[in-house]
C-alpha positions in Angstrom: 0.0 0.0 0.0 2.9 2.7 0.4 4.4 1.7 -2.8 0.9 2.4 -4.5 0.9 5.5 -2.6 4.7 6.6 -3.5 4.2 5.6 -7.2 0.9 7.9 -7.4 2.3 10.9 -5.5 5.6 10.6 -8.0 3.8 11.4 -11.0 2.2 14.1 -9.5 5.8 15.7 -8.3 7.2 14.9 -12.1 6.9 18.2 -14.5 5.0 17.9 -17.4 7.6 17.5 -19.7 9.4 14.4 -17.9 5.6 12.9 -18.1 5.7 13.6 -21.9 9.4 12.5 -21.9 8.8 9.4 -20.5 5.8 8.6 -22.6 7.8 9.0 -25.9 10.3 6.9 -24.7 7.7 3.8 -23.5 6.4 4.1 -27.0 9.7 4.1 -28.9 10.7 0.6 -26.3 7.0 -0.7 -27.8 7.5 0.0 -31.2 11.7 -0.6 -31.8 10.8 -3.2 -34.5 8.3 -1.3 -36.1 10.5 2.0 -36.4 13.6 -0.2 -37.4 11.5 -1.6 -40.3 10.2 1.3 -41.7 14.1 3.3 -41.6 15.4 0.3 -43.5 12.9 0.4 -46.3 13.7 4.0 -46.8 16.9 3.9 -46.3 16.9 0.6 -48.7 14.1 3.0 -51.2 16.5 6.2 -51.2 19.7 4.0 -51.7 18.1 2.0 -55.0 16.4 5.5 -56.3 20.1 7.3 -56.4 21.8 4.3 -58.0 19.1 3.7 -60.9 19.0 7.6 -61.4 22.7 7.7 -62.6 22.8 6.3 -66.4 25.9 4.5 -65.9 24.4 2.3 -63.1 21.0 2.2 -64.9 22.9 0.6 -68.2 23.9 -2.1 -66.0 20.4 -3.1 -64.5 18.9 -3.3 -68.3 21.5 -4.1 -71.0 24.0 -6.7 -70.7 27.3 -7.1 -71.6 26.9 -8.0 -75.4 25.4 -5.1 -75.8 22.0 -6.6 -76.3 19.4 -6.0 -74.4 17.3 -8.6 -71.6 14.9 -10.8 -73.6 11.9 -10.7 -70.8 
């Protein structure tokens, strides 16, 4: 019962912005996976998107070494 009463008074004591603080920080804990999935697909989109807008890295994706060009 006085830890009950401790833990309810400390949130009251806390400031607003350690309240929001700490909030942000239980949702980034809940949703590490999520956020580490979506920064590797746009880190994965921004990396393919700068290497097939240079011409001599986009010859490589669609021509081959012949000189012809991909049947499919």
């Amino acid at each position: 019962m006085a830890m009950a009463r401790r833990a309810g008074s400390r949130s009251k004591t806390e400031s607003t912005i350690t309240r929001g603080v700490n909030k942000v920080f239980g949702f980034v804990r809940a949703a590490e996976f999520e956020i580490l999935c979506v920064l590797f697909i746009i880190i994965t989109f921004i990396i393919f998107k700068d290497l097939t807008s240079r011409p001599e890295y986009n010859q490589i994706l669609v021509k081959r070494q012949d000189g012809g060009f991909w049947p499919y």
